[in-house]
Backbone as JSON, one array per atom type, in Angstrom:
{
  "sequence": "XXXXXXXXXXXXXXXXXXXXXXXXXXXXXXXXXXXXXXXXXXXXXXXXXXXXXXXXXXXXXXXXXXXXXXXXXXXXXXXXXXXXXXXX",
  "N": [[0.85, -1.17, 0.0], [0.55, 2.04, -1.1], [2.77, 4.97, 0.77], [3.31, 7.83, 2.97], [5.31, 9.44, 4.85], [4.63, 11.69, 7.05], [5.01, 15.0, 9.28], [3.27, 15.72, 12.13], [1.53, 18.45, 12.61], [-0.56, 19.53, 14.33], [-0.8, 21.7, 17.51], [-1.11, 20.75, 19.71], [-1.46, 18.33, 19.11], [-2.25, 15.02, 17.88], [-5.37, 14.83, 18.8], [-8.65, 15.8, 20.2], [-10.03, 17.08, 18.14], [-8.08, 17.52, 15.98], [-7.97, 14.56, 15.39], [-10.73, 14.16, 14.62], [-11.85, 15.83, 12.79], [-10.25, 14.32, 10.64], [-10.6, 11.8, 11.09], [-13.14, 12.17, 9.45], [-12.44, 12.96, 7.0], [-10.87, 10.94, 6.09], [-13.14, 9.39, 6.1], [-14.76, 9.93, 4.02], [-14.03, 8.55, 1.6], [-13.85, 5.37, 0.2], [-12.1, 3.98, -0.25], [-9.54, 2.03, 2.15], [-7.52, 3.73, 4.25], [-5.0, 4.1, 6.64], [-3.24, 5.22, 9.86], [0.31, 5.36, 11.24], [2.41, 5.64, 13.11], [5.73, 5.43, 14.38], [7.32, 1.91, 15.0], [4.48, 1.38, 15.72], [1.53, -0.68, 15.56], [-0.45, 0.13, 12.54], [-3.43, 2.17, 12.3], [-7.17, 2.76, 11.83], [-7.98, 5.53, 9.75], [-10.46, 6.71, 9.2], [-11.57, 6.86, 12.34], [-12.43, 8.31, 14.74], [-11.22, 8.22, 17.48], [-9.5, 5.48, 17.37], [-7.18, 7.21, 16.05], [-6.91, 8.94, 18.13], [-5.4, 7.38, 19.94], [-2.67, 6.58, 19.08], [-1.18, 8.9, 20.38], [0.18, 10.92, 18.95], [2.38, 13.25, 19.39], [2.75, 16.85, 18.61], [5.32, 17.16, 15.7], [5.79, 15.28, 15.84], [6.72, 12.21, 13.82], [4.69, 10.49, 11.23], [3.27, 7.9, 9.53], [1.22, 7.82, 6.96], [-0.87, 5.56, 4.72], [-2.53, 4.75, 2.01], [-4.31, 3.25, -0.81], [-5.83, 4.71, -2.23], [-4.61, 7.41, -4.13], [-5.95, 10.44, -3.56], [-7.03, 10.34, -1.56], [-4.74, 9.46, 0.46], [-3.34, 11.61, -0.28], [-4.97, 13.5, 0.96], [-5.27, 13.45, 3.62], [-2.68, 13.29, 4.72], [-1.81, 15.56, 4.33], [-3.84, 16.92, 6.0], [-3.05, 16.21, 8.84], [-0.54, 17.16, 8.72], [-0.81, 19.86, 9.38], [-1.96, 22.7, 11.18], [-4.57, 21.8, 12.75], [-5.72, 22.91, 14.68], [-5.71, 25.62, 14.96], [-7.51, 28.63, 14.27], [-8.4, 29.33, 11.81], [-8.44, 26.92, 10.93]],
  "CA": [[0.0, 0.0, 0.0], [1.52, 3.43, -0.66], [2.08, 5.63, 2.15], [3.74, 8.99, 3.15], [5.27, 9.89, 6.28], [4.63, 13.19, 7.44], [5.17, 15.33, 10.51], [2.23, 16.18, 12.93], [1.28, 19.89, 12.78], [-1.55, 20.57, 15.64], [-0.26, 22.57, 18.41], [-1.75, 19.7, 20.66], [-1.0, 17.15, 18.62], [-3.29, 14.31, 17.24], [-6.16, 14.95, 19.9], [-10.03, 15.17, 19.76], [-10.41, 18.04, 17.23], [-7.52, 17.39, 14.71], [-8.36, 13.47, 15.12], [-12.55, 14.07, 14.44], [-11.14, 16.45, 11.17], [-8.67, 13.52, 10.04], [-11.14, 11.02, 10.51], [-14.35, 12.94, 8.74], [-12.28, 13.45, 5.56], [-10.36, 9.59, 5.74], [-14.31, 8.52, 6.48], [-15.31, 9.79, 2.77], [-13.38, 7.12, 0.25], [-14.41, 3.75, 0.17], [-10.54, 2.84, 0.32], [-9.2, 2.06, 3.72], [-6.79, 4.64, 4.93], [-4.82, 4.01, 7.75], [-2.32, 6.23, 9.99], [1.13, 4.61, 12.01], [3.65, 5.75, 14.11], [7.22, 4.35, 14.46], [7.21, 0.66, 15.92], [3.31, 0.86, 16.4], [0.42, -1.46, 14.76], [-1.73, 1.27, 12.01], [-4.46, 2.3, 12.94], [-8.2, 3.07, 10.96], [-7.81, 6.92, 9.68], [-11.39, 7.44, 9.74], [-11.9, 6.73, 13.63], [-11.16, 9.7, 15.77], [-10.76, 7.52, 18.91], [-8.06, 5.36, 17.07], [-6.06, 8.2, 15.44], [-6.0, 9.58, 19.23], [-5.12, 6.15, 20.72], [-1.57, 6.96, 18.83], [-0.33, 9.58, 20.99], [1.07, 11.47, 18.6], [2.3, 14.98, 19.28], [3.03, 17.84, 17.49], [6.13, 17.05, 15.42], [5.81, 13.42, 15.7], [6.23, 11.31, 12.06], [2.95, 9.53, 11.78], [2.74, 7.74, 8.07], [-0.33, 7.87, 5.85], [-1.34, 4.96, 3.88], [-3.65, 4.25, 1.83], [-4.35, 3.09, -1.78], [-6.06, 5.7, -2.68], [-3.93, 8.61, -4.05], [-6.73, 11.72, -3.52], [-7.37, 9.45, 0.52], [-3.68, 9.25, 1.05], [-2.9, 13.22, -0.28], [-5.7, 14.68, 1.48], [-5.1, 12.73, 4.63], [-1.14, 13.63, 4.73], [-2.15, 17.32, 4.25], [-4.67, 17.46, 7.33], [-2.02, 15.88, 9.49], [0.22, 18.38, 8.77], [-1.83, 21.19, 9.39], [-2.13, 23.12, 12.22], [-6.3, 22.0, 13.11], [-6.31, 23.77, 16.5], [-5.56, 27.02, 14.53], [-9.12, 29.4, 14.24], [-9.0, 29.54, 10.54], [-8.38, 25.35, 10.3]],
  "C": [[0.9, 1.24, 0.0], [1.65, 3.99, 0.5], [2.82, 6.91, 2.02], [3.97, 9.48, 4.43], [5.43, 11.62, 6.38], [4.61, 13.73, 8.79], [3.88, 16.68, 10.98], [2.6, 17.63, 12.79], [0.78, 20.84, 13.88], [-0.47, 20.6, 16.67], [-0.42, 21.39, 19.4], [-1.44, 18.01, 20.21], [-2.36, 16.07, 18.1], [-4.68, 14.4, 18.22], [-7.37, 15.27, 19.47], [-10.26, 15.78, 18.53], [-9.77, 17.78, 16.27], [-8.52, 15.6, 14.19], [-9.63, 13.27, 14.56], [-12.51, 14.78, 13.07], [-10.37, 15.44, 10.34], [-9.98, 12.47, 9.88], [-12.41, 11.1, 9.57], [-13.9, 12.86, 7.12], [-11.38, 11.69, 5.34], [-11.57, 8.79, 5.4], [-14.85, 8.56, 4.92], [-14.73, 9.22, 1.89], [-13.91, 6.0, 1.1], [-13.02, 2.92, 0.33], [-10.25, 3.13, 1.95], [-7.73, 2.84, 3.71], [-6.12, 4.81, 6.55], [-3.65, 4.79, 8.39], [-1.65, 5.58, 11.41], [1.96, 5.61, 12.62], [5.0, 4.71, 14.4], [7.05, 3.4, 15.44], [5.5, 0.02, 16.25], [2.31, 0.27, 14.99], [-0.27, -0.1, 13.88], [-2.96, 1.14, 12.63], [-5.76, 2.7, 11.99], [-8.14, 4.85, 10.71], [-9.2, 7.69, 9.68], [-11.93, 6.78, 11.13], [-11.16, 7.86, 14.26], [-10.53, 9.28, 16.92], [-9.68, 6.75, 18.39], [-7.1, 6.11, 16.75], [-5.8, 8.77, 17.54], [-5.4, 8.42, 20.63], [-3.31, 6.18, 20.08], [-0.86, 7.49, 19.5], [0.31, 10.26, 20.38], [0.77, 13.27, 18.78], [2.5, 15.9, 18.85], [4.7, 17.23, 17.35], [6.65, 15.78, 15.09], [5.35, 12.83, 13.93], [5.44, 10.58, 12.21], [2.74, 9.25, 10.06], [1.57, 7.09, 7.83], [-0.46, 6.42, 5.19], [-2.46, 4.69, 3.03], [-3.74, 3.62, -0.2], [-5.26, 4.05, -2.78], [-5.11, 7.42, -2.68], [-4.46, 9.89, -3.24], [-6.78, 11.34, -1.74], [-6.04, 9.56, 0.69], [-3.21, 11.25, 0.9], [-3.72, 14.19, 1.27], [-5.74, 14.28, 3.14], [-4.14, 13.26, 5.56], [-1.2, 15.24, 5.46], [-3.2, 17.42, 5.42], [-3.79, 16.88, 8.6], [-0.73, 16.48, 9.67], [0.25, 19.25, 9.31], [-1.92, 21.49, 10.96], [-4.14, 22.6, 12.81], [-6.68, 22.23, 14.26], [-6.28, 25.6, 15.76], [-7.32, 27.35, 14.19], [-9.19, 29.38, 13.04], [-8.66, 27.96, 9.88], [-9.56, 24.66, 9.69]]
}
């Protein structure tokens, strides 16, 4: 499965608000989309309670997978992202 590691953005880190944004937009494809951390099992990218069962905190590499290019881009790119910021 492709994937893309990228480094956490929110100020807070993967937590209820980025995670409920991450999984909302992983939740619309029909491909499965999942999001890891170094050493740990993936996890489902649209569940907000798994993405914040990760622990990851701001700055932390957390790779993307998915088989869907447009599910794996747009995934990457909200994981990035600041989503505690007011205009996220």
């Amino acid at each position: 499965m492709p994937s893309k590691t990228v480094i956490v953005g929110s100020a807070i880190g993967l937590h209820a608000r980025p995670a409920a944004l991450i999984a909302e937009a992983a939740g619309k494809y029909d491909d499965e989309v999942t999001l890891a951390v170094d050493g740990e099992e993936p996890v489902d990218a649209a569940s907000a309670l798994m993405i914040m069962t990760l622990g990851a905190e701001k700055g932390a590499e957390v790779t993307v997978s998915s088989d869907n290019a447009d599910a794996l881009e747009e995934v990457a790119g909200l994981v990035e992202k600041d989503l505690d910021a007011v205009d996220a």
